[in-house]
C-alpha positions as CSV (number, residue, x, y, z in Angstrom):
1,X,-6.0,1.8,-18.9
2,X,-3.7,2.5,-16.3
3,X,-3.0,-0.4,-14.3
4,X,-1.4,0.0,-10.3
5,X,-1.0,-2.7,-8.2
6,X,0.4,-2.6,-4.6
7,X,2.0,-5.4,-2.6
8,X,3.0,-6.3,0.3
9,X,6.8,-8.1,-0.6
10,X,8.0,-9.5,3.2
11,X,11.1,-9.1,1.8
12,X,12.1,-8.5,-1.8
13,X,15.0,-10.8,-1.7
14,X,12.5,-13.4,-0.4
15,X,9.3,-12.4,-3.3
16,X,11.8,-12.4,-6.3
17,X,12.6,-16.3,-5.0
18,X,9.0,-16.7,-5.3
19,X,8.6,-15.9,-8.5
20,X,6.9,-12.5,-8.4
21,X,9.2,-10.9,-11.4
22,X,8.1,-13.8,-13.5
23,X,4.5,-12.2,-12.4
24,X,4.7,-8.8,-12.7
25,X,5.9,-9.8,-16.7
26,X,2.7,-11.3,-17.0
27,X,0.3,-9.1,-14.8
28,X,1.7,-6.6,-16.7
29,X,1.0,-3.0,-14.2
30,X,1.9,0.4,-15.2
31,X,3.2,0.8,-11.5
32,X,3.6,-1.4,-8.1
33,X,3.8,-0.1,-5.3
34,X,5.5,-2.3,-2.7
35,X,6.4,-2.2,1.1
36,X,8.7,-4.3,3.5
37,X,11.4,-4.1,0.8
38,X,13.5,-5.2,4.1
39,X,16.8,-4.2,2.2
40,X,19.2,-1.4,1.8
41,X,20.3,0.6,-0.9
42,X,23.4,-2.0,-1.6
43,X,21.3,-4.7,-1.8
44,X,19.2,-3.6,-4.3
45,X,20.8,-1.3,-7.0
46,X,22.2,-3.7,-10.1
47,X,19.8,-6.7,-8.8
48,X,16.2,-5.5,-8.0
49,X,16.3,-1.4,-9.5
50,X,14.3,-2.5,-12.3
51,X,11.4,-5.5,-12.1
52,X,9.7,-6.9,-15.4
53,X,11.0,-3.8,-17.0
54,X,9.9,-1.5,-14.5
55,X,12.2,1.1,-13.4
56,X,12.6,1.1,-8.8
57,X,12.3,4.2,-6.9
58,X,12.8,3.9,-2.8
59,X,13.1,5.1,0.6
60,X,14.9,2.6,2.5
61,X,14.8,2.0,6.3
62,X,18.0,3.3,8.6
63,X,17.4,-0.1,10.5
64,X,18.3,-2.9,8.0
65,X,16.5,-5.2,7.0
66,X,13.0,-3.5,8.2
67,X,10.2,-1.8,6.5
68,X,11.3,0.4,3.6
69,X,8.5,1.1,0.7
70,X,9.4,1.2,-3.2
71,X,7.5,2.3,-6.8
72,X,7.9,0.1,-10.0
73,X,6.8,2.3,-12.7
74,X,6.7,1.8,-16.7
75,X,6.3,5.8,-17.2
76,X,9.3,8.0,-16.1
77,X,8.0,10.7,-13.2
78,X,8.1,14.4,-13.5
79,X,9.6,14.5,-9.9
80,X,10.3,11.7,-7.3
81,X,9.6,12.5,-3.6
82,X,11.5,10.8,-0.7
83,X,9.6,10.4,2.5
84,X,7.0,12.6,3.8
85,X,7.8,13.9,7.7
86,X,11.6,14.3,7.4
87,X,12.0,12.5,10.7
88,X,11.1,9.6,12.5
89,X,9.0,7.8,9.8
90,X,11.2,9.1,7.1
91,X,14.1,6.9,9.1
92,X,11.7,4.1,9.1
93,X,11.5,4.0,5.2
94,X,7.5,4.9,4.9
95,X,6.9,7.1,1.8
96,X,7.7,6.9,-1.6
97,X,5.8,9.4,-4.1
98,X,6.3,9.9,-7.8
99,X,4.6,12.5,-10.0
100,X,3.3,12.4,-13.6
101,X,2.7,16.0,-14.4
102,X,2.0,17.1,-17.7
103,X,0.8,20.7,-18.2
104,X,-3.0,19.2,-18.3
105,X,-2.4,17.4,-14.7
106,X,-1.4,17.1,-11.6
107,X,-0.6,13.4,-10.8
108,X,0.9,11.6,-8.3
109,X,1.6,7.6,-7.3
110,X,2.2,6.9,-3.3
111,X,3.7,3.5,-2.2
112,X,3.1,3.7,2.1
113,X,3.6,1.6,4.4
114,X,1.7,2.3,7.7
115,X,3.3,1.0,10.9
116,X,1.8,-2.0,13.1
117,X,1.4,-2.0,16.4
118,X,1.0,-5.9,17.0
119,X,3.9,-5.9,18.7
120,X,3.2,-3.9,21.6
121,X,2.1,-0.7,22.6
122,X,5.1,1.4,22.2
123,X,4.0,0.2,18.4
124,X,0.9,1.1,19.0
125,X,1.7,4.8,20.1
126,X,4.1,4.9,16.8
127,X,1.4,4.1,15.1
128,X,-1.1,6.5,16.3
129,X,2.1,9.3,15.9
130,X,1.9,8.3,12.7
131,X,-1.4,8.6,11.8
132,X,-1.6,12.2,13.5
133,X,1.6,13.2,11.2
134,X,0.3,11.3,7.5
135,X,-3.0,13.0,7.9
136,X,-2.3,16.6,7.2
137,X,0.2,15.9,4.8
138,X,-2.2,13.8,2.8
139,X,-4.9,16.5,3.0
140,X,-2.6,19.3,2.2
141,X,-1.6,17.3,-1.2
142,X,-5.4,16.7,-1.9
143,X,-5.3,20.3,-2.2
144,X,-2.9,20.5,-5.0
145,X,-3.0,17.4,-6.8
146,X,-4.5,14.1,-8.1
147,X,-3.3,10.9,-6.3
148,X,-3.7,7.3,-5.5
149,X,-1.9,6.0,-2.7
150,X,-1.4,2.2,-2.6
151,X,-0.1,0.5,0.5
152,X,-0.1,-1.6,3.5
153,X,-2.3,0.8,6.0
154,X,-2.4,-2.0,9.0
155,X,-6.1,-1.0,9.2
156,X,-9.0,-3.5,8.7
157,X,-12.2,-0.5,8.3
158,X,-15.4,-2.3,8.5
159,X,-16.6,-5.8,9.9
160,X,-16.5,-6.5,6.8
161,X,-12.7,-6.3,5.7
162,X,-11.4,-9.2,8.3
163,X,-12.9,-12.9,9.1
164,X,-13.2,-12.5,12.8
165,X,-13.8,-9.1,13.7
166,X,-15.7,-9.9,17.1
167,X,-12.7,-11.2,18.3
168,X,-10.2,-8.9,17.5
169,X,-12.0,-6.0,18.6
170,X,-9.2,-5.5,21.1
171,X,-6.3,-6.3,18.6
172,X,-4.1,-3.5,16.7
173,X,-5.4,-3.1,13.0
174,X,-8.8,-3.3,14.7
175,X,-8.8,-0.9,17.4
176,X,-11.9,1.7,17.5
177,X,-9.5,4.3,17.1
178,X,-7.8,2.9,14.0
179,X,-11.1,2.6,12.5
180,X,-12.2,6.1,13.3
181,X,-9.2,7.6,11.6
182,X,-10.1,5.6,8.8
183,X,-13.7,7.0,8.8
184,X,-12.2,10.5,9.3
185,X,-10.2,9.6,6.1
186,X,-12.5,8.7,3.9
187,X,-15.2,11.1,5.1
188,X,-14.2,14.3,6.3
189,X,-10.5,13.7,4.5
190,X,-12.0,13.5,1.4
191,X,-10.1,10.0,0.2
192,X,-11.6,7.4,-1.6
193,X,-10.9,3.7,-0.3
194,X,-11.0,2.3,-4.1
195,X,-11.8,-1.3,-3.9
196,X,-14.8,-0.7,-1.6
197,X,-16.2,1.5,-4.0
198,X,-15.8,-1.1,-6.6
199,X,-16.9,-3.7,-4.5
200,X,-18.7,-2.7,-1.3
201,X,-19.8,-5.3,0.2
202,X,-17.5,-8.2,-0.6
203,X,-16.5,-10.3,2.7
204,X,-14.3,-13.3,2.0
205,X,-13.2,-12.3,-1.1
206,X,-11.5,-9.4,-0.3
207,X,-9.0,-10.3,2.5
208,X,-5.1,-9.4,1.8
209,X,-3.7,-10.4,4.4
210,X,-3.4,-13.7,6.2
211,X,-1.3,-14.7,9.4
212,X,1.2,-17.6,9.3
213,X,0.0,-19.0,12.1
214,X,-2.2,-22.2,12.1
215,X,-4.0,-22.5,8.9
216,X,-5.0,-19.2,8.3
217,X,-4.5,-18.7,4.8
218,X,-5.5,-22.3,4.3
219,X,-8.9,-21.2,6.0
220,X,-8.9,-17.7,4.4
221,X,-8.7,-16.0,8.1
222,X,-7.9,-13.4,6.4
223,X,-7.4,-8.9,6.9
224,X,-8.2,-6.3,4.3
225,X,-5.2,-3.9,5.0
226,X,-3.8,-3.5,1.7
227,X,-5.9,0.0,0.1
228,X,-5.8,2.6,-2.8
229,X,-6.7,5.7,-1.5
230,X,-7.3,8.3,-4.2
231,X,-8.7,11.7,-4.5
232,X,-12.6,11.4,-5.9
233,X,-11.7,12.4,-9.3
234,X,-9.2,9.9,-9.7
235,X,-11.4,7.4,-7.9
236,X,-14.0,8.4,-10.6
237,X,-11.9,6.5,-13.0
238,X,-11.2,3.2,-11.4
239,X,-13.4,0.2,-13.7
240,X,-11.9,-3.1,-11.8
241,X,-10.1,-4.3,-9.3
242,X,-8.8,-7.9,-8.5
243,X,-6.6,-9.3,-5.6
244,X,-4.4,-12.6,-7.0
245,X,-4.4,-15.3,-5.4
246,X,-3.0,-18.0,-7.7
247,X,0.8,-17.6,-5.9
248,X,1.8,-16.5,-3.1
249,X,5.0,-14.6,-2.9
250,X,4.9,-12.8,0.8
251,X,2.1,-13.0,3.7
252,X,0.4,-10.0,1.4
253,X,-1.7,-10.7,-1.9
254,X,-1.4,-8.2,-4.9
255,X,-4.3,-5.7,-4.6
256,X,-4.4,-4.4,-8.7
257,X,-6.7,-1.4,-9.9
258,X,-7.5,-0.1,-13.3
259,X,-8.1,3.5,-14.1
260,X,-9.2,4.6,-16.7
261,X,-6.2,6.8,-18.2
262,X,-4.4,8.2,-20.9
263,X,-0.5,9.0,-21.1
C-alpha cells in the first residue's frame, strides 16, 4: 500500500509543538502533503527538512510567514516541480509536485494549497484567478501523467461536506461558483475527489476543518476542504481512507488515503 496523507499544519513551527512528528512516526505515510508551512526557507532547513524520516520538499511564500505548501516523502522523486503559474501564486507559495517515474509509469504527488477568500473580496477575486489559472494546468497534466493532488482546496462541494450549509450559502468556500468549478472538476475535468468515492455519503464524519470560533470543533461545525484529487486510474486504486481525529495539531485534521501500489 501506498499511504498519502495531506494536512493542513497552521504553521509548522506551531504542529511540530503539537506533537505531529511524534504522529507521522506512528501513522506511518509514504508522503504528506502539507500547506500553511507559514515559514521560510531559513527556518526550515536543519530543523523541519526531514519529518519521521521523511525527506521535505517546498515552495515557500515571498510574504513571510504566509501560506507556503510542502511534500514529506519516504521514496526519493524522479523530478521535483516548484510552483505551477510562475507568477502571482507561485509568489504566494501554492504548488509543490514530485514525480515517481519509472519506465512502467508516469506518477506524480501534488501538495496545493488553494487560496481563501474569507477575508474579503479582493480574496475572493484571487481566488477565482486562481482557479481560472490551476484548471488548465491540472488538465493539461492529466494528459500526460498519473496524479493525486492532496490539499487544502477552500471548497466545501456538496451539502453534504459542511454542517451548516443553508447558512453559508453566501460565504467564501461555499459560493455557487466555487461549487460549480468543483463540479466542472470532477466532471468535465476528469478528477476524482477520492474520499467521496470511498465514502459518498458521509455527513458528520467527514468534516476537516473547523473554525476557532465558539465551540465549533467542540460541536463538530465542521468543512470538508481538505481533498485527494487523482486521475480515475489512480483513484481506481484507493481501498480506505480515514481523517484523525484523536490530536489536534492545527485548525486542519489529517485526511490519509491508501492506494493500492507497488514501488
Amino acid at each position: 500500500m501506498f499511504k498519502l496523507t495531506s494536512l493542513n499544519l497552521n504553521g509548522i513551527r506551531s504542529a511540530t509543538t503539537k506533537g505531529v512528528e511524534a504522529w507521522l512516526e506512528k501513522a506511518k505515510p509514504d508522503c504528506i502533503c502539507v500547506q500553511e508551512v507559514k515559514a521560510q526557507a531559513a527556518d526550515v532547513v536543519g530543523q523541519f527538512d526531514t519529518l519521521a524520516g521523511l525527506s521535505g520538499h517546498f515552495q515557500y511564500a515571498e510574504k513571510k510567514g504566509y501560506s507556503g505548501v510542502g511534500l514529506y516523502t519516504r521514496h526519493s522523486p524522479s523530478k521535483v516541480v516548484v510552483g505551477f503559474d510562475g507568477g502571482e501564486f507561485d509568489s504566494e507559495g501554492r504548488y509543490v509536485e514530485l514525480r515517481f517515474d519509472t519506465p512502467q509509469r508516469k506518477f506524480s504527488v501534488i501538495s496545493a494549497y488553494f487560496p481563501s477568500g474569507s477575508s474579503g473580496p479582493e480574496r475572493q477575486e484571487a481566488k477565482y484567478r486562481f482557479l481560472d489559472a490551476i484548471y488548465p494546468h491540472l488538465a493539461a497534466l492529466k494528459k500526460k501523467r498519473e496524479f493525486v493532488l492532496g490539499g487544502d482546496i477552500n471548497i466545501a462541494h456538496h451539502n453534504i461536506d459542511l454542517k451548516n450549509w443553508r447558512s453559508n450559502q453566501k460565504n467564501s468556500g461555499f459560493l455557487p461558483e466555487e461549487r460549480a468549478w468543483m463540479t466542472r472538476l470532477t466532471t468535465d475535468g476528469g478528477l476524482v475527489d477520492v474520499y467521496r468515492q470511498l465514502h459518498p455519503n458521509t455527513t458528520d464524519d467527514c468534516y476537516t476543518w473547523w473554525s476557532n470560533r465558539g465551540q465549533a470543533y467542540a460541536n463538530n461545525v465542521g468543512w470538508r476542504l481538505d481533498y485527494h484529487l487523482a486521475t480515475p486510474a489512480t483513484a481506481a486504486l484507493a481501498r480506505s481512507a480515514h481523517i484523525y481525529k484523536g490530536e489536534k495539531f492545527s485548525d486542519h485534521a489529517p485526511l490519509s488515503i491508501d492506494y493500492e501500489m507497488t514501488w
